[in-house]
VEXDO-472273 format. One line per 4 residues: their letters; for each residue x, y, z of N, C-alpha, C, O. Coordinates in pm, whole numbers. Atoms other than C-alpha are relative to their C-alpha. Layout:
BEGIN
a = X:Y:Z:X:Y:Z:X:Y:Z:X:Y:Z; ...
//
This chain:
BEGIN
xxxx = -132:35:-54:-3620:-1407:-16768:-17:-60:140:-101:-9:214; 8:94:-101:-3579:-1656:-16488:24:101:112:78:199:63; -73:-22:-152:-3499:-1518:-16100:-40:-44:49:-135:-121:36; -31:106:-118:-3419:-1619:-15808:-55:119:140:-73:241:134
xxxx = 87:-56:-94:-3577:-1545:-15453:85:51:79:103:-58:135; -33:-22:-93:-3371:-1384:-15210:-84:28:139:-186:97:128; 82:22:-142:-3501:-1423:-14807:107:25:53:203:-52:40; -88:3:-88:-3294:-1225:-14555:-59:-38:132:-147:23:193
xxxx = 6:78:-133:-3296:-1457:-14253:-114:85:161:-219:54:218; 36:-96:-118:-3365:-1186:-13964:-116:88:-26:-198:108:64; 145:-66:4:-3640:-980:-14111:-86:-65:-43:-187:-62:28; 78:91:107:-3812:-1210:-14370:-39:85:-124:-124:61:-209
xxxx = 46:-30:138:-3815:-991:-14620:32:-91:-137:110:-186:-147; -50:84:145:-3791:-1126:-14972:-3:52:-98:-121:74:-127; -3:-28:100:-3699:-998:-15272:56:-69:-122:110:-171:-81; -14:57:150:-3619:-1117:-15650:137:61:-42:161:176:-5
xxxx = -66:-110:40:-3288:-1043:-15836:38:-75:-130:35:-198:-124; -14:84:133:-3207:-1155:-16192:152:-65:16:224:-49:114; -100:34:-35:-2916:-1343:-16279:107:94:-35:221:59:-7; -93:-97:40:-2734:-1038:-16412:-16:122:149:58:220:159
xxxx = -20:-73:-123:-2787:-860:-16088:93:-68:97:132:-185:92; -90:13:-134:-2574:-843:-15764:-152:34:58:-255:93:24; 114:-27:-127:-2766:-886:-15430:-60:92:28:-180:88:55; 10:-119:-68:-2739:-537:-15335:-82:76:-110:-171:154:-76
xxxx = 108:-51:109:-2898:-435:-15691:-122:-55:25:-210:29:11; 164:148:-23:-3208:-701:-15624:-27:91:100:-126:158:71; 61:-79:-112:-3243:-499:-15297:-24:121:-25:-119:180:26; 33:-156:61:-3239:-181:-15443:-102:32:-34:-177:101:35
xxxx = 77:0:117:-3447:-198:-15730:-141:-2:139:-219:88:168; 158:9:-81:-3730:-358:-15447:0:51:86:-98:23:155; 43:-95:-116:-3664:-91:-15173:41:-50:100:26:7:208; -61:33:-172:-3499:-294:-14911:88:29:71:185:-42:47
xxxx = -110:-51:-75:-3283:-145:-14687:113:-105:31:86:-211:89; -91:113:-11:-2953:-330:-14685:117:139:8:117:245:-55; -120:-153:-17:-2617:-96:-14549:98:-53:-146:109:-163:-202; -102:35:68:-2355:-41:-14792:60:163:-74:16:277:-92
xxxx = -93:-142:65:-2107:207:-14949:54:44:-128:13:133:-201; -40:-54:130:-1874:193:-15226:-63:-31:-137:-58:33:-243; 47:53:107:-2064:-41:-15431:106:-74:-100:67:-143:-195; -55:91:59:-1765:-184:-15560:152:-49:38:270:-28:13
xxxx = -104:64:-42:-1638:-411:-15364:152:40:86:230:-52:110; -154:-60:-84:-1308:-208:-15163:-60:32:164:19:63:253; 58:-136:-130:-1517:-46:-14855:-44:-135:105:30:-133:203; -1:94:-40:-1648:-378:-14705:-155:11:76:-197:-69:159
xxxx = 112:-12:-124:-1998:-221:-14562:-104:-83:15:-152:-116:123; 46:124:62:-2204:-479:-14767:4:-84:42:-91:-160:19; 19:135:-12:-2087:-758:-14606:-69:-110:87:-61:-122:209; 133:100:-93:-2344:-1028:-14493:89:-140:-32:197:-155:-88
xxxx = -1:120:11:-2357:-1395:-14467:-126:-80:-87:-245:-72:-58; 116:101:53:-2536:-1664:-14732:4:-102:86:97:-182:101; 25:155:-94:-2679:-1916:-14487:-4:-118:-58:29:-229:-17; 32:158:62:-2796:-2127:-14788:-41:9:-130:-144:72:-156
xxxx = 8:7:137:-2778:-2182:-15145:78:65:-60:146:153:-8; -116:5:82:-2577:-2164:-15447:58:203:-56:-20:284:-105; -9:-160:-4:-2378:-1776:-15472:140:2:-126:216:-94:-113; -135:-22:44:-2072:-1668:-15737:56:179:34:14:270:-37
xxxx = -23:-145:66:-1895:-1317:-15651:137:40:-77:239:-29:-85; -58:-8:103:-1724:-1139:-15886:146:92:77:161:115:197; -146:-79:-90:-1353:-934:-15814:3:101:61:-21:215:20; 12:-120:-135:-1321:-758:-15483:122:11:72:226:-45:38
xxxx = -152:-60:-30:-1062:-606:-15267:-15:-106:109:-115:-122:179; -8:63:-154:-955:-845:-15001:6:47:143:-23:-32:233; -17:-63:-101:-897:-618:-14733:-130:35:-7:-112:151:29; 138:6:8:-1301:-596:-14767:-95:-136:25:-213:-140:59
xxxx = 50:129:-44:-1363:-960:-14725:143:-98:-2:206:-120:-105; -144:59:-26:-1044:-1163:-14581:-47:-154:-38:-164:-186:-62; 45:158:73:-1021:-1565:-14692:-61:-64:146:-121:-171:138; 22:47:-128:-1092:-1627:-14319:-193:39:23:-263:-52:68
xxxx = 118:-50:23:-1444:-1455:-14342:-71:-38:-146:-194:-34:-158; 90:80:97:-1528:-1605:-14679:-29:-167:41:-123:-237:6; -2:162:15:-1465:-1960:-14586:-111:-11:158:-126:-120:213; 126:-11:-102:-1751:-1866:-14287:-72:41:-65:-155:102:2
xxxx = 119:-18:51:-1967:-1803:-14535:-88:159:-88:-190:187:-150; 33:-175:6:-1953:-1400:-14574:36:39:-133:115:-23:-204; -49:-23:134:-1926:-1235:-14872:-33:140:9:-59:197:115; 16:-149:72:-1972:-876:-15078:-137:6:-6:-159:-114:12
xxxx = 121:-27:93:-2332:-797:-15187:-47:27:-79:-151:-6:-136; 17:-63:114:-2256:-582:-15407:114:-85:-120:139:-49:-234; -44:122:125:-2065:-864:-15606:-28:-106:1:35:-188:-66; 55:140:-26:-2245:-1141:-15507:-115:-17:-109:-204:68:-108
xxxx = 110:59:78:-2475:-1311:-15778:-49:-113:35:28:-204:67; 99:144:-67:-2732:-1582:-15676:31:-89:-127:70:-38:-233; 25:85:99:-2745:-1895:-15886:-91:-93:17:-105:-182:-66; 92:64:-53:-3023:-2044:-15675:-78:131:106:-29:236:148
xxxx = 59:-28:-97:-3261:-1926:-15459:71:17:119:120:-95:137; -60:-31:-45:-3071:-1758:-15138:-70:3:100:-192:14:82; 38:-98:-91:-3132:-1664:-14820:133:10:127:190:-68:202; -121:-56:-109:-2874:-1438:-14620:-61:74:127:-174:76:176
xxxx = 37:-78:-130:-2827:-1216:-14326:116:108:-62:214:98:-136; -90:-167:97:-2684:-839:-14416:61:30:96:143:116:61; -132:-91:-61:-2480:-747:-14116:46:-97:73:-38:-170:126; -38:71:-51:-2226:-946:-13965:1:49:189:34:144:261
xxxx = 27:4:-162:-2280:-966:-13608:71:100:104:176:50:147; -78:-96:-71:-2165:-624:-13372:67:57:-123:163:124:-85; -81:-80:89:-2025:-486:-13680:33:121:17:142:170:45; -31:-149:-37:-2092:-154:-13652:-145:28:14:-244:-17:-43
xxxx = 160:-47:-46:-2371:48:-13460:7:118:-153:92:199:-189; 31:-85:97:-2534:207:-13771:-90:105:17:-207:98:55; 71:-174:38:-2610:615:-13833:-79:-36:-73:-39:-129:-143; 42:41:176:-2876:583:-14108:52:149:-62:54:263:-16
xxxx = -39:-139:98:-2748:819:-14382:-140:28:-19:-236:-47:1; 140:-93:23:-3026:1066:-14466:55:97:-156:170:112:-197; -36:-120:130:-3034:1323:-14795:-28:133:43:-127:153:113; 27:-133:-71:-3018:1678:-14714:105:109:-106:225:96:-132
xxxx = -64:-118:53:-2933:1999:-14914:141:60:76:166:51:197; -124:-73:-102:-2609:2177:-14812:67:110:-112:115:87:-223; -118:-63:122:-2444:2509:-14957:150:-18:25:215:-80:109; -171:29:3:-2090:2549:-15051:23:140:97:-23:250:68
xxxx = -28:-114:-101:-1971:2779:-14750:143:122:-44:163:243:-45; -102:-75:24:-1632:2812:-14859:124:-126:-93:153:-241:-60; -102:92:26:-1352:2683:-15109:108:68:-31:114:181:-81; -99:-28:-27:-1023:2678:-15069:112:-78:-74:65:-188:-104
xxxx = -49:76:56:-726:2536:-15243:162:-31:118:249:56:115; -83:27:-87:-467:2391:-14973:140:-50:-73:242:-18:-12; -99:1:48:-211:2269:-15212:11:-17:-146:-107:-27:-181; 56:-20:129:-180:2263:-15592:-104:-68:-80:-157:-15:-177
xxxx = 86:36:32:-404:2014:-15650:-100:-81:114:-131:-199:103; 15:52:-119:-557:1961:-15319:-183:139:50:-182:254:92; 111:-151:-20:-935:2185:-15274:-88:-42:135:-163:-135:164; 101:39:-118:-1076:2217:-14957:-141:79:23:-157:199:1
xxxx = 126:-30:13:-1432:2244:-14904:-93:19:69:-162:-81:48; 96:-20:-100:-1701:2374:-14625:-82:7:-81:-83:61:-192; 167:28:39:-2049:2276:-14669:-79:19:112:-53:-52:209; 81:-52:-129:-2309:2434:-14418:-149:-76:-50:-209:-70:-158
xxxx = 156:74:-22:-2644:2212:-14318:-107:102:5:-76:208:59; 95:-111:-50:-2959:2414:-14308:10:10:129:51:-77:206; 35:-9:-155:-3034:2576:-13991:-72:-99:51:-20:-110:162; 54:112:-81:-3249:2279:-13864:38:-83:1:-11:-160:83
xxxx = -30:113:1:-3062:2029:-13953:160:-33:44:245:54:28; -109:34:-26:-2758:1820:-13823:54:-108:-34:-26:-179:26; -79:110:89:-2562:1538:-13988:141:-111:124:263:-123:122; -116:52:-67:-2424:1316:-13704:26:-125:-51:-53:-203:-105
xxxx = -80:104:107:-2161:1068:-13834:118:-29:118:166:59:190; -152:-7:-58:-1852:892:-13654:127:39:-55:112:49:-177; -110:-127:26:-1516:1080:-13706:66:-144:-105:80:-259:-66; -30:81:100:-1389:905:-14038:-79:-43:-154:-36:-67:-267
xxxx = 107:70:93:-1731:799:-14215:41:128:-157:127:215:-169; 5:-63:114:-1785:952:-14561:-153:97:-67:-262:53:-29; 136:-12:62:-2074:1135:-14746:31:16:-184:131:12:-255; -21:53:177:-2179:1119:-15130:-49:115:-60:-156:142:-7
xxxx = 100:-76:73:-2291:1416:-15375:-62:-61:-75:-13:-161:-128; 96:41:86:-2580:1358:-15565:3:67:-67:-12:185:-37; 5:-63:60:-2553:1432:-15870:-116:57:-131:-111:-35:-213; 54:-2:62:-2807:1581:-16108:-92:-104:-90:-213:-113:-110
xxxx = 14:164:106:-2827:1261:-16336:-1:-60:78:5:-168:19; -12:94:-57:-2820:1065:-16015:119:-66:51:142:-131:153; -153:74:-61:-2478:963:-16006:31:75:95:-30:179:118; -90:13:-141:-2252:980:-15695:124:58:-1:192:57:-103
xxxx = -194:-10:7:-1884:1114:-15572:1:-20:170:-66:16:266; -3:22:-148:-1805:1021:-15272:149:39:54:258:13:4; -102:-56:-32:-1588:1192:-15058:1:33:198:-96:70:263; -5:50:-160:-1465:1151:-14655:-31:140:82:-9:251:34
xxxx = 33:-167:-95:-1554:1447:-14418:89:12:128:75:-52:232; -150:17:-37:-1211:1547:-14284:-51:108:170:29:110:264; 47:-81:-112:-1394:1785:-13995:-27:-165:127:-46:-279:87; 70:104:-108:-1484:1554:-13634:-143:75:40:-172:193:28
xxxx = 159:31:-9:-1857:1498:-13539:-9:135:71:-103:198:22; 44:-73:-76:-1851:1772:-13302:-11:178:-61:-74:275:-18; -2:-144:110:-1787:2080:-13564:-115:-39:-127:-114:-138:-200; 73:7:54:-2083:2159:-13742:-1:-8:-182:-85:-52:-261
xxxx = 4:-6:149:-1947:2224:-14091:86:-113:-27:184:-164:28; -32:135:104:-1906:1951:-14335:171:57:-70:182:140:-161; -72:-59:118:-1527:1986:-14443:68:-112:-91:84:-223:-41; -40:119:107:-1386:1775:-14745:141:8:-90:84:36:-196
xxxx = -119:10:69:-1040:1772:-14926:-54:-124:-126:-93:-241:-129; 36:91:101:-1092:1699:-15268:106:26:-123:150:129:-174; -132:-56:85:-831:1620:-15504:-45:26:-183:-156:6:-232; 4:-41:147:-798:1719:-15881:-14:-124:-58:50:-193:22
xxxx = 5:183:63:-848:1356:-16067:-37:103:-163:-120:181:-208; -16:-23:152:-726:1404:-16423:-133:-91:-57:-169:-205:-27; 142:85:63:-1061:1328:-16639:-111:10:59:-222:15:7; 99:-47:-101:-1244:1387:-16363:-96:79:-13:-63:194:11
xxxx = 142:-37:48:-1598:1489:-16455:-23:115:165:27:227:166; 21:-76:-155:-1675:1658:-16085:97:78:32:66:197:31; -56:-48:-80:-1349:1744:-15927:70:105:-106:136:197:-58; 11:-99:87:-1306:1935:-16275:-80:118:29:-44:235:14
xxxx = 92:-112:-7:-1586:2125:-16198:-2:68:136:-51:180:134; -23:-10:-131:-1518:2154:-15800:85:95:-31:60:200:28; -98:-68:-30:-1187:2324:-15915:-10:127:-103:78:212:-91; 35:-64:127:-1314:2532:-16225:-140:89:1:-155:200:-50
xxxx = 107:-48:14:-1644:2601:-16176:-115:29:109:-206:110:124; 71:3:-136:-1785:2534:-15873:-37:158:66:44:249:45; 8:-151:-61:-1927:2865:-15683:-60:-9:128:-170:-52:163; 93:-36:-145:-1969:2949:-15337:-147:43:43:-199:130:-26
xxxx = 122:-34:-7:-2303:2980:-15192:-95:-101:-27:-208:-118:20; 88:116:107:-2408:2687:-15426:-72:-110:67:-32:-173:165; 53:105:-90:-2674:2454:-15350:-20:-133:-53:-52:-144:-171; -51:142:35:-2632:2092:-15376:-41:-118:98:-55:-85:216
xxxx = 30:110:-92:-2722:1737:-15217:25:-83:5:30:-161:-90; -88:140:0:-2564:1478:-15041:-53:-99:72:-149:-80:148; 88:56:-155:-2655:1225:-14829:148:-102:76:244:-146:12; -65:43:-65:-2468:1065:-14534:-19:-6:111:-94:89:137
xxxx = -136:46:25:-2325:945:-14337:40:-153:-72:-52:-234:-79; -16:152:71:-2174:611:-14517:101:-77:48:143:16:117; -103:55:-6:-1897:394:-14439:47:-66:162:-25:-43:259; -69:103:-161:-1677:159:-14104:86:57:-14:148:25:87
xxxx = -148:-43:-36:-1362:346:-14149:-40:106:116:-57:225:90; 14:-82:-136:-1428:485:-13781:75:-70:134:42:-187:112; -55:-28:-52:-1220:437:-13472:-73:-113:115:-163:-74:190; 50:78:-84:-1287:97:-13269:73:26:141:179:86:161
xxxx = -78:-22:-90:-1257:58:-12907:106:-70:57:77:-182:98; -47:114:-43:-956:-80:-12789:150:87:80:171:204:48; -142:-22:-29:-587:-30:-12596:115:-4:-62:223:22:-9; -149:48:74:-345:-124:-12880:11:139:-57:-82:219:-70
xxxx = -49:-99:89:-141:134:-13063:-90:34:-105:-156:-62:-143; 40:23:141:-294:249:-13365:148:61:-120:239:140:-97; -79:-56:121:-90:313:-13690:-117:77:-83:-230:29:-86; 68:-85:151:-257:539:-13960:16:8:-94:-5:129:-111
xxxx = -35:-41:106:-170:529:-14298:-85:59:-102:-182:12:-162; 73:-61:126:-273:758:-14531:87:72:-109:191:137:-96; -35:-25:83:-231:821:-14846:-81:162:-114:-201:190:-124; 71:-131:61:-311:1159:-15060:-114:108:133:-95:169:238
xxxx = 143:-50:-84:-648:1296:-14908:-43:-105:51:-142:-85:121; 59:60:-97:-704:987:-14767:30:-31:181:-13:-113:262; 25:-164:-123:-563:1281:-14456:-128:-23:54:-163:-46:170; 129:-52:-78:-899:1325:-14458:-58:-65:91:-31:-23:204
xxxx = 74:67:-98:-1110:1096:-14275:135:-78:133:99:-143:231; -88:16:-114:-768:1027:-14057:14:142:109:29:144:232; 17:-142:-92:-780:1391:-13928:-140:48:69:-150:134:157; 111:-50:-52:-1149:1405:-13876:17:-127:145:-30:-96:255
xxxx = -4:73:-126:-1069:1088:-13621:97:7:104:82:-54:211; -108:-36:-111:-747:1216:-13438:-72:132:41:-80:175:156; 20:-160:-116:-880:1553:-13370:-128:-32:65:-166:42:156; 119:29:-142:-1200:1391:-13199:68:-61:56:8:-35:160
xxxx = -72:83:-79:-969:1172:-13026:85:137:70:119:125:188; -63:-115:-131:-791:1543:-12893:-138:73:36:-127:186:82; 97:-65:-40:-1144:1635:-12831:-72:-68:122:-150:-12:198; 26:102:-57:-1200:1328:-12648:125:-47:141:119:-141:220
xxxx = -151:-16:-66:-870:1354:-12447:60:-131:2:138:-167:90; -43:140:41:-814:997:-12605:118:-13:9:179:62:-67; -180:-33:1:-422:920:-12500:27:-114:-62:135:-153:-19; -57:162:41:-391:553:-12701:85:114:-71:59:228:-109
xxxx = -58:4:84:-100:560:-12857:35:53:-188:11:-52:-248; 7:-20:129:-38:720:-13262:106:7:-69:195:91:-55; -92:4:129:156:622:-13549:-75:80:-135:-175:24:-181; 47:-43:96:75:861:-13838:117:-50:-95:237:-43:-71
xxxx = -55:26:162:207:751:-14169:-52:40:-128:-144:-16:-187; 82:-87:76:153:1002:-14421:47:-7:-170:144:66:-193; -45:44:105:211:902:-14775:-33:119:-125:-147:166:-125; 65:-20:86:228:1096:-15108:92:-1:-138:206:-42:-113
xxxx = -82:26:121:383:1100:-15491:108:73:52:205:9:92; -102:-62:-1:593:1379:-15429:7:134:131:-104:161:176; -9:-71:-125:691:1641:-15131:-86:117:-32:-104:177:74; 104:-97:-1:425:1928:-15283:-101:-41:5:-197:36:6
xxxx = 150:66:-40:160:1712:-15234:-53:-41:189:-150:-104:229; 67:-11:-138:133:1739:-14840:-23:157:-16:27:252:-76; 88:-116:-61:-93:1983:-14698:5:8:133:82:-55:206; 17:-5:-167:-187:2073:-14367:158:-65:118:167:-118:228
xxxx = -153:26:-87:201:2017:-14247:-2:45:194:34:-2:302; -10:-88:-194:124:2293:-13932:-126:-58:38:-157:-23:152; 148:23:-99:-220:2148:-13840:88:-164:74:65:-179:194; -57:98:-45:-3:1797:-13772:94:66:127:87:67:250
xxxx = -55:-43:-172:234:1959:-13571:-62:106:141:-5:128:248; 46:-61:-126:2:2172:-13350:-40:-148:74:8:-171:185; 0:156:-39:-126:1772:-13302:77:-51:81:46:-101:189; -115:78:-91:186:1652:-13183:1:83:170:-4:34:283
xxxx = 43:-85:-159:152:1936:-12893:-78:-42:77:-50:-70:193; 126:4:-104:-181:1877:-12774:5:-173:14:-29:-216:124; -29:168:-31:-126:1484:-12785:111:-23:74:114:-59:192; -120:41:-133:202:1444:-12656:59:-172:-98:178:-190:-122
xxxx = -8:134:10:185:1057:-12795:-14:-4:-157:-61:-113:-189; 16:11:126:182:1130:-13198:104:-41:-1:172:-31:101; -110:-4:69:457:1017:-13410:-31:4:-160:-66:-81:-242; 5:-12:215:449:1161:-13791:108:-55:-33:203:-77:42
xxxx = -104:61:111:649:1013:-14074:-78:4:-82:-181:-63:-88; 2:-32:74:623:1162:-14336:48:-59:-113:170:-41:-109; -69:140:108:707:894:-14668:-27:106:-144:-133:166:-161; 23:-68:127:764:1076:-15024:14:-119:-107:116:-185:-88
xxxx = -13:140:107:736:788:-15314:106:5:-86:174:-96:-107; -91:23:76:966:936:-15557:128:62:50:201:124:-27; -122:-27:-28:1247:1004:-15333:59:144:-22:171:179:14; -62:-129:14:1264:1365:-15442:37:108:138:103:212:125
xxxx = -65:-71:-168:1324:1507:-15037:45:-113:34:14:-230:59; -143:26:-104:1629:1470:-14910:-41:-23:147:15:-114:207; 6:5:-123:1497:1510:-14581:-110:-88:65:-147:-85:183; 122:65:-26:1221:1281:-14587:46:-157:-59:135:-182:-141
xxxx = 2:119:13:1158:890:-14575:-18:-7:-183:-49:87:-255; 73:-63:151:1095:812:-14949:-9:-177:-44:79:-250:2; 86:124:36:915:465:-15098:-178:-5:41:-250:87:79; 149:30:-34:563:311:-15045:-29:79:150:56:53:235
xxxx = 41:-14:-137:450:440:-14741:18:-122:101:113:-145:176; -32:101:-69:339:120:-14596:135:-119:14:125:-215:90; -142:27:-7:713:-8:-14642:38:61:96:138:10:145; -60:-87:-73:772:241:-14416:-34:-66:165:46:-74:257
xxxx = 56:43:-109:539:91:-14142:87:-143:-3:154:-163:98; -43:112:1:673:-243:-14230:145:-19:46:177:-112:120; -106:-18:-85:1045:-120:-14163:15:44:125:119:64:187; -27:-90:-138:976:27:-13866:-68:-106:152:-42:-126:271
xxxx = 91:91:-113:735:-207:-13690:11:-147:-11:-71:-202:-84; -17:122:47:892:-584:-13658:-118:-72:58:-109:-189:20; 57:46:-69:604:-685:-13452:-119:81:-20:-125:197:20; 82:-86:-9:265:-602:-13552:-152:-82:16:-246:-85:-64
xxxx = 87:107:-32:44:-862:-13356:-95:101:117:-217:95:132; 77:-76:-76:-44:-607:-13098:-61:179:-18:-93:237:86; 44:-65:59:-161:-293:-13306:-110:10:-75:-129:-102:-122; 108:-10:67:-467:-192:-13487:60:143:-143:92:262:-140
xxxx = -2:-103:164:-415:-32:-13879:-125:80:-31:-245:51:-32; 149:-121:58:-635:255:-13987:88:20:-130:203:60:-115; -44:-58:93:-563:302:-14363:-64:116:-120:-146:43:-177; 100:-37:101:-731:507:-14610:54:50:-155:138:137:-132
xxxx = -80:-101:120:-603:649:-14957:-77:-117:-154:-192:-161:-142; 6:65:142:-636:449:-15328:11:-136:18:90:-183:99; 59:135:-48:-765:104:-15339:118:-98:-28:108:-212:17; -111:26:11:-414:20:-15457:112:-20:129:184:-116:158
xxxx = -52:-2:-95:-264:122:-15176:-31:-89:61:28:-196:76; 53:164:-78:-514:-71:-14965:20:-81:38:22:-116:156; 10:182:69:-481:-400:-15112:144:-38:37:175:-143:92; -172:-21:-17:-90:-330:-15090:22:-50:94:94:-149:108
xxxx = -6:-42:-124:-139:-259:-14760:-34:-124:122:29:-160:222; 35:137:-84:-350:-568:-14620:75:-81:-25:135:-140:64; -61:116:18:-196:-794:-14799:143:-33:98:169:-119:183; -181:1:-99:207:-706:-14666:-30:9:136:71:-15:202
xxxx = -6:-48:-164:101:-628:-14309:-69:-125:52:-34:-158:165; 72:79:-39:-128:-908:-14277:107:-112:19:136:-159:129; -135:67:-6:180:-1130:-14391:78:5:53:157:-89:57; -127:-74:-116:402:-940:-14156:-59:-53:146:27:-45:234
xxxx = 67:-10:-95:147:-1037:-13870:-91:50:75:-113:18:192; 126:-81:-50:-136:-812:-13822:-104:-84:19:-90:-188:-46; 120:109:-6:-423:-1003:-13756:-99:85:-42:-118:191:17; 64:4:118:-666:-963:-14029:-139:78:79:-210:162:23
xxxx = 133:-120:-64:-954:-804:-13772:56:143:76:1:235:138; -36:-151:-80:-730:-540:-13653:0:84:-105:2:200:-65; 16:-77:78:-749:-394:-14029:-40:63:-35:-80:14:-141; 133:-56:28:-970:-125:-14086:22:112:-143:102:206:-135
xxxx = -8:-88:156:-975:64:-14439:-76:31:-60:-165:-54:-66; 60:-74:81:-1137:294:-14662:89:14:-147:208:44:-164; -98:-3:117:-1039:281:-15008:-74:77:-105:-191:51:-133; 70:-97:87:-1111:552:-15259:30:-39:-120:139:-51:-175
xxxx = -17:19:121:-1287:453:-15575:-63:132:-109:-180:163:-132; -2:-85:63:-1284:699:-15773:-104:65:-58:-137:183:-46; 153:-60:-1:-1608:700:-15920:-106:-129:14:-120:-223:-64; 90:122:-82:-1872:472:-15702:-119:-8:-110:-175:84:-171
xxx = 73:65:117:-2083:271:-15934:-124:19:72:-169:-76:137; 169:-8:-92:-2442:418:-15772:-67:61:-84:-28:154:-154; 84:-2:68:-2748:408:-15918:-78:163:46:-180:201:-11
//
């Protein structure tokens, strides 16, 4: 079977990838270190530049590669297929200072179920070891067979235990067994840290939207930001199907105390509280904020949402680099 040569620019490595491979598989397979996360296409960590020669990729979330950043040349990796001989560059320029994720055992410390289908989860590092990550990133279990779940670590960098909110997913091979079977004590391995949904520097407002548990990696970056005595500005926008699906209600409002500068809004989708906003979430941001040229978006929740999410806000006026998102796929296509 024919392939093609890939040459990334900056190191000179070179590797081979067939034409039924993506880039990021070609690098795999030959051991080359190249960053990346969800593997398909929503997360955006993948994305490099082809300097030169012929590329097709296949369907990705836009809020992961904007039309303004493809038409410079950037793309996915992990949906990018060569059709010639290539040679790129894997991180776009200042992107993000990269943790390397590492693999490391961890038991289950403690689980907990925060709302009916909502399980929260401490994971303790061995005694020698420490897992530093910026407040947001994600880590992955490894599973037996190799496969992956990936899930955000809702604790900030400075608390030693790993904690995780993991929801029930009907069909759900894992979070079946997380809620059923799972046993404290248990030993297990993940590796991390992974992901850009972390907390750039800047003076503008931020908004937050999150959706379900994607709480999590928004709470592991506000409470280092009250650890940090960070005073920017906060819009929380907290999205979910229905009003028994928030959790952690009193850990938000001890928040609003020690900040001073929060504002929650709380959005229910199917309108069932009376006392609450009720539609999309980000509708909610969109009614509220006519002007959203000088703000930075943090979103995280279902890749639906997301996509929702860039698209209307971007259209509304956000400018397309103030977007930053994590989008949970459900089950990450890793080898």
């Amino acid at each position: 079977m024919a392939t093609y040569k890939i040459k990334i620019q900056s190191s000179g490595d070179e590797f081979n990838v067939k034409p039924s491979q993506t880039i990021l598989e070609g690098a795999i397979d030959a051991g080359i270190t190249m960053p990346y996360g969800c593997q398909d296409g929503a997360c955006g960590s993948c994305k490099g530049k082809v300097v030169s020669g012929r590329f097709y990729i296949e369907e990705y979330q836009s809020s992961a590669l904007t039309d303004s950043e493809k038409e410079e040349g950037y793309t996915l990796f992990c949906k990018t297929m060569a059709q010639e001989d290539l040679v790129i560059e894997t991180n776009m320029p200042n992107m993000y200072d990269s943790i390397p994720a590492k693999v490391t055992p961890v038991r289950v410390e403690s689980l907990q179920k925060l709302n009916h289908d909502v399980m929260q989860m401490y994971l303790k590092l061995p005694a020698s070891e420490t897992l530093p990550f910026k407040a947001g990133q994600y880590i992955e279990f490894i599973m037996v067979d190799g496969s992956r779940r990936a899930f955000s670590m809702a604790n900030p960098p400075h608390k030693s235990m790993i904690e995780l909110h993991l929801r029930l997913i009907e069909g759900g091979e894992f979070t079946s067994f997380v809620f059923n079977e799972m046993k404290e004590k248990s030993i297990h391995r993940i590796e991390g840290p992974i992901g850009q949904f972390y907390l750039r520097e800047s003076e503008r407002p931020i908004i937050f939207i999150a959706g379900g548990t994607g709480f999590a990696p928004i709470k592991s970056i506000i409470e280092e930001m009250i650890f940090n005595k960070n005073k920017r500005k906060i819009y929380l926008y907290r999205g979910v199907r229905s009003a028994e699906d928030f959790y952690m209600t009193d850990l938000v409002s001890s928040w609003k105390k020690k900040l001073g500068n929060l504002t929650y809004i709380p959005v229910v989708e199917d309108g069932s509280s009376t006392d609450l906003r009720s539609g999309y979430v980000h509708h909610a941001v969109l009614e509220d904020f006519k002007k959203l040229s000088d703000v930075q978006v943090y979103c995280c929740g279902a890749p639906g949402l997301v996509e929702n999410a860039f698209i209307d806000l971007i259209k509304n006026g956000l400018p397309e680099d103030q977007f930053f998102a994590d989008a949970f796929t459900f089950s990450p296509k890793k080898k």
